[in-house]
Structures are given as structure tokens and as C-alpha cells.
C-alpha positions in Angstrom: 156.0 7.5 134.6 156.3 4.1 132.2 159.4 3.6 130.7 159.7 4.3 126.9 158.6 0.9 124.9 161.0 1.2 123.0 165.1 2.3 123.4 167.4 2.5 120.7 170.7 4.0 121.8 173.4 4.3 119.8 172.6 2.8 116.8 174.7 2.1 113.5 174.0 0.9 110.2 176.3 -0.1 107.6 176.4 -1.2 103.9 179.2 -2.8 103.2 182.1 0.5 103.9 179.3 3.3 103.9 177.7 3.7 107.4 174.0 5.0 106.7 173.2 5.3 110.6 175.4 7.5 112.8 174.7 6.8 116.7 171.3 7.0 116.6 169.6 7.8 119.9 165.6 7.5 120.6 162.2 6.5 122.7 159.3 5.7 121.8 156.4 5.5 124.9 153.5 3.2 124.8 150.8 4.0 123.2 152.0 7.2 121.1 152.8 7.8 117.8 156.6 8.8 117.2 157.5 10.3 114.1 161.4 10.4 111.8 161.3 13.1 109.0 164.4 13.4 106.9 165.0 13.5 103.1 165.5 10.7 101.1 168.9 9.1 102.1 168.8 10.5 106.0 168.8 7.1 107.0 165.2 6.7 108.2 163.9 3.5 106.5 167.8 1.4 107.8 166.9 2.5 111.3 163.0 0.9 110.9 165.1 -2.3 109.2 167.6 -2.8 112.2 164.6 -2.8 114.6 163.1 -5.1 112.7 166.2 -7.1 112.4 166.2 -7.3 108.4 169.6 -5.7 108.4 173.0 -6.3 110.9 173.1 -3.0 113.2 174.9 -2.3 116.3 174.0 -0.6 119.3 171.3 -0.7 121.3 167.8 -1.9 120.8 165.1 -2.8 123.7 161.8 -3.5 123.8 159.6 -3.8 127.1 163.1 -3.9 128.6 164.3 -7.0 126.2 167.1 -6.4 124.1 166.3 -7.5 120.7 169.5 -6.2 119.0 170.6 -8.9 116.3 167.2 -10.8 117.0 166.2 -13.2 113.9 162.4 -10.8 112.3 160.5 -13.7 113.7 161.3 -13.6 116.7 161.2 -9.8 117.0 157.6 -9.8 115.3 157.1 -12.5 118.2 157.6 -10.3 121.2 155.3 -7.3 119.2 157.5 -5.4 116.7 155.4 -5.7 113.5 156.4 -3.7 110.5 154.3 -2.4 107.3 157.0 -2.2 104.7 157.8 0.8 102.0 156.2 -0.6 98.7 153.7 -2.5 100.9 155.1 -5.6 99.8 151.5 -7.2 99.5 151.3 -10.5 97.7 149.8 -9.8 94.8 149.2 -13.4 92.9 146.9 -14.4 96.4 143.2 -12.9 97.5 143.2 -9.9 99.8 141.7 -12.9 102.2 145.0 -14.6 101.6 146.8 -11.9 102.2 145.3 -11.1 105.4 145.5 -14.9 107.0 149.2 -14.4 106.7 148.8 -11.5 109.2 147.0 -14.1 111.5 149.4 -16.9 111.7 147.6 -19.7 112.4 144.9 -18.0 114.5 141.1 -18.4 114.3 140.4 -17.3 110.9 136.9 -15.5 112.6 139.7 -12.4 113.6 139.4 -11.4 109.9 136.3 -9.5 111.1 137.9 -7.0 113.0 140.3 -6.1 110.0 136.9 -5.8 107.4 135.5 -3.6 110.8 138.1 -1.4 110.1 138.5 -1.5 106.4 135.1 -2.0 105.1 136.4 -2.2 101.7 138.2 -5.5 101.9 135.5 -7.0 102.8 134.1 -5.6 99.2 137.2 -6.9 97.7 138.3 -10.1 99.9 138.2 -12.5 96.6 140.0 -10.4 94.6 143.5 -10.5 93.6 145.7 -7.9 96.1 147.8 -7.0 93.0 144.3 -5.8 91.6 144.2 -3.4 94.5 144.8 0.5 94.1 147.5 2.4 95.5 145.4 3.4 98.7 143.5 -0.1 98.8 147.0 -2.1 99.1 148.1 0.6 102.0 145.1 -0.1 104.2 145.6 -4.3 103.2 149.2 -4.0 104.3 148.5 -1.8 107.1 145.3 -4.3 108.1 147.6 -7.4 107.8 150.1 -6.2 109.9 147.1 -5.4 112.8 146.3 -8.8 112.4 149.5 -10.0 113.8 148.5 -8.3 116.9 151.6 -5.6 117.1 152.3 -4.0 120.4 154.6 -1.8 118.3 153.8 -0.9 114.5 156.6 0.6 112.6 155.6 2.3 109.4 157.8 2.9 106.7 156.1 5.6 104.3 153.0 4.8 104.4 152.0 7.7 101.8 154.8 6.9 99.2 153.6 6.9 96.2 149.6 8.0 96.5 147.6 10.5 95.4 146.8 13.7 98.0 143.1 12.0 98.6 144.6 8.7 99.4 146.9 9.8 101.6 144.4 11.9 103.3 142.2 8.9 104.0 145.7 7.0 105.1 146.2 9.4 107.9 142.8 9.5 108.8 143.2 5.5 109.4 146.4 6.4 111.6 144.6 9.0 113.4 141.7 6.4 114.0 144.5 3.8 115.4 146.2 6.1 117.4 143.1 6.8 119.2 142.5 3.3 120.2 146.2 3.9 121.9 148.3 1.7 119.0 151.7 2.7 119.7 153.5 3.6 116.3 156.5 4.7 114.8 156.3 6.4 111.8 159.0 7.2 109.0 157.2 9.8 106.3 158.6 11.9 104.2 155.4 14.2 104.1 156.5 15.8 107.4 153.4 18.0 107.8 151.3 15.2 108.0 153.6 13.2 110.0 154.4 15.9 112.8 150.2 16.4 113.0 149.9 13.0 113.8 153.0 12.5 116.1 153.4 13.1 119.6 157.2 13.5 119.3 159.4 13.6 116.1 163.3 13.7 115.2 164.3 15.1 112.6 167.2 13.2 110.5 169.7 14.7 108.7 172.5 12.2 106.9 172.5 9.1 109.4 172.3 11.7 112.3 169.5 13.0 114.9 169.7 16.9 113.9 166.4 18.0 116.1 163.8 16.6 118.2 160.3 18.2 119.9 157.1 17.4 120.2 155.1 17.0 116.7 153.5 21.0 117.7 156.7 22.3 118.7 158.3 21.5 115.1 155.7 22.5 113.3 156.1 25.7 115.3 160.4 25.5 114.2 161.4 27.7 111.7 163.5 25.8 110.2 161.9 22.5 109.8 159.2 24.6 108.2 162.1 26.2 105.5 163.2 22.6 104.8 160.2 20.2 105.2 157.5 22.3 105.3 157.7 24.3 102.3 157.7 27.2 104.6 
């Protein structure tokens, strides 16, 4: 059997005298998708930000058996860690062309086709302004950008936040699509049913803390995460 992808072991987060992240312990396997649920304030979106190295964190932290714990984002984005931010952070004053090139870096702009293969609909709206975008249309730029870059690893931080029930639909069917193709992901959503569905192992977090972990089936199968996430 490979060994996990990724490896976070023990890891802490802290702003300023609060510590968000409480020993945080995880895997994520190649070519999977990995799933943290929590509530709003469980610490979910800090851990995504230490892996990415936009905030100081210790513990842990390996990729492909390279410890990238306190690596600069470039360089982390460099070995394969690419992440598609909460808010999407498209830039909205440049094309959804622009927007995309940045996702290339300097490669052969001819790449582009495989992101309008995937998202028909940018192709429609390449010459338009991103900030003109809906909701749903900015995910799948953001989302699309960050495939450009070629990820071996694509961290998602809520990637429904924020759209209506049809978009998100149509999100998840575009994660479903990648995760086919064997793009390894790890997901932070706060719609846990849809999450878990798509995951093929989940933790649950609970105030900076791992308080359960399964398979996606198994804890959509727990009574309790179903009480508290589930609206079960």
C-alpha cells in the first residue's frame, strides 16, 4: 500500500494568544477525496491555511514524504499543494482569460483549452470581466485556475459558501467529475451531506480538535453526525 500524500501530525494554529488548531492529526491518500466538516469556528479553514503556508503553524506537515511545514505558498504551490480559497478570491477588474493565465504561470497559453473542455462556459465568457461572473460561474473560474496550475493536491476551502442549492449542485457534480479522473482533494464544507457523499474519508472537527473520523458512508451512517450536521 502507497503511503498517504499527505501527513499532518500534530498540528497547531494560533492567533496571536487563542490557539484555533489543537494537535491536529490526518492523511490524505493519492488520488482520493478527503473531507473536514465542523461548524463555523472548528478550525477547518486555519488547518487548509497552515498547509498552504499562509499562516505560521507547528507540527507536522509532509507531502510525498517532504516536509513542507513553514514553507513560503510558492514554494508549497511548487511541489503540488494548490488551494481554491473561501470567497474565491477571483480578480475581478481582469478577463476570466486573465484570470486563468495566472493559473498557468508562464506556460503555453494553448493549456487554456483543457480548462474551457471542462467548463464550457468560460469559454462563453473568456472576455468578460470575472467580477461580472455569478456566484457559481466565479466557483468553477477559481476552481479551473487552480487546475491550471497543475495541482497534485487541491485543497478546497468551501467551495459551496454562499450559492444557491442548483449551483452548488452543479459544484459537486464538477468535484465528482474530478475525482473520477483520480484528482486527489481535500475538502473543507460546511454542507456535510454533500461533502461525506463525495469523500472517501472525513473528520469531523469540533473546536480546533479531531472529534470523529470514518469513511464518507460510515458517517453518514453515524447517528450523531446526522443529529448535528445532518439535520437528522
Amino acid at each position: 500500500m502507497s503511503p498517504p500524500l499527505l501527513e499532518v501530525e500534530d498540528l497547531r494554529v494560533r492567533y496571536g494568544a487563542v490557539e484555533a488548531v489543537h494537535g491536529v492529526s490526518f492523511a490524505v491518500n493519492g488520488g482520493e477525496v478527503t473531507a473536514l466538516i465542523g461548524a463555523n469556528g472548528a478550525g477547518k479553514s486555519s488547518t487548509l491555511a497552515a498547509i498552504s503556508g499562509l499562516v505560521p503553524a507547528q507540527g507536522r506537515i509532509r507531502f510525498d514524504g517532504r516536509d513542507i511545514a513553514g514553507a513560503p505558498p510558492h514554494v508549497i504551490v511548487r511541489a503540488g499543494v494548490v488551494q481554491v480559497p473561501e470567497g474565491r478570491e477571483i480578480l475581478a477588474q481582469m478577463t476570466v482569460e486573465e484570470n486563468l493565465l495566472m493559473g498557468l504561470r508562464r506556460r503555453d497559453r494553448s493549456e487554456l483549452s483543457s480548462a474551457y473542455e471542462r467548463f464550457p462556459i468560460l469559454r462563453e465568457r473568456r472576455a468578460l470581466l470575472a467580477g461580472t461572473l455569478s456566484g457559481g460561474e466565479q466557483q468553477m473560474l477559481a476552481i479551473a485556475r487552480a487546475l491550471l496550475a497543475r495541482p497534485r493536491l487541491l485543497l478546497l476551502d468551501e467551495p459551496s459558501l454562499g450559492l444557491a442549492p442548483l449551483v452548488v449542485k452543479r459544484v459537486f457534480e464538477t468535484l465528482g467529475a474530478l475525482k473520477a479522473q483520480g484528482v486527489t482533494m481535500l475538502l473543507v464544507e460546511q454542507n456535510a451531506l454533500r461533502a461525506l457523499r463525495l469523500a472517501n474519508h472525513a473528520y469531523v472537527m469540533e473546536l480546533g480538535r479531531l472529534a470523529m473520523r470514518g469513511t464518507g458512508t460510515e458517517l453518514l451512517r453515524d447517528e450523531g453526525v446526522a443529529r448535528t450536521y445532518l439535520g437528522g
